[in-house]
C-alpha positions in Angstrom: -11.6 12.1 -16.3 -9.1 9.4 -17.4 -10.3 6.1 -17.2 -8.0 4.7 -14.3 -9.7 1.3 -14.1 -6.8 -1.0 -14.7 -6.5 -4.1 -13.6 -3.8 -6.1 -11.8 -3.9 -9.3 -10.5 -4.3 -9.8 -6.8 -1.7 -13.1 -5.5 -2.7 -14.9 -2.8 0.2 -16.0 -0.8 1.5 -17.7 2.6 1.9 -13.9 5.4 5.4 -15.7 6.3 6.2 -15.7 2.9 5.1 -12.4 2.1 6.7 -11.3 5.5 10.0 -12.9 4.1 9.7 -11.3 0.2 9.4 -8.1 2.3 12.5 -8.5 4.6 14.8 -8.9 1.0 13.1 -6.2 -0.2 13.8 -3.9 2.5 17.5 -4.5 2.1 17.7 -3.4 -1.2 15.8 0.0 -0.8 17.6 0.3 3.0 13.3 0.8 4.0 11.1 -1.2 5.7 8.2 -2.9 3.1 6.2 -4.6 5.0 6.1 -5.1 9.0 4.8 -8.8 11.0 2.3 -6.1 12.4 1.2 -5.1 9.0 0.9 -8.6 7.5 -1.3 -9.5 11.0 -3.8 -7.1 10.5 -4.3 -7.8 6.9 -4.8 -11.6 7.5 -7.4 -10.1 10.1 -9.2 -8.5 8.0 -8.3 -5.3 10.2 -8.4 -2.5 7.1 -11.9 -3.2 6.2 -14.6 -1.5 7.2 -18.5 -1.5 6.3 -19.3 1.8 7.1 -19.3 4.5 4.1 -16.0 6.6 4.1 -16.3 10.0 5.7 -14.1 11.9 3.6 -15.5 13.9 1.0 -13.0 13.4 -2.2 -12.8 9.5 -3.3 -9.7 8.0 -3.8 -9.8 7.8 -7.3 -10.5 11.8 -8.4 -7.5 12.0 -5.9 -5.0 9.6 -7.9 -6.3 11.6 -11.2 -6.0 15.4 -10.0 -2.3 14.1 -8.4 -1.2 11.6 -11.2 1.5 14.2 -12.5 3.9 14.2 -9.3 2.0 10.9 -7.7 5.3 8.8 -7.1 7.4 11.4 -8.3 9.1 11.7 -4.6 9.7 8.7 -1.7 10.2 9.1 1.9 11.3 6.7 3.7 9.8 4.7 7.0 13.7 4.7 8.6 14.6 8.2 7.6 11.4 9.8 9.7 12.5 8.5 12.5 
């Protein structure tokens, strides 16, 4: 398996900035980025969880058996709807 252990920086900014920076960038792709909602429920700590993941593939043999099409195609939030 590819070594997929890159790393990025991770910025720690102000959520009304961040809530802003996504409000231009949903005019230039026509999408929504990034929702008040969204930005709420990270700042409270809302998508972590202690409890061992019940799926049974982890996320990383996922990203390497679909890395070929993996961003290949975008959907977008306003176009479901």
């Amino acid at each position: 398996m590819e070594n997929l252990d890159i790393q990025k920086p991770i910025l720690s900014i102000n959520p009304k900035l961040a809530f802003f920076t996504g409000k231009i960038l949903s005019w230039f792709v026509n999408d929504v980025v990034i929702t008040k909602e969204e930005i709420d429920g990270l700042t409270s700590n809302l998508l972590y969880v202690k409890e061992a993941g019940h799926g049974d593939t982890l996320f990383s043999e996922w990203v390497a058996k679909n890395k070929n099409t993996l961003g290949n195609n975008y959907t977008s939030e306003l176009k479901k709807r």
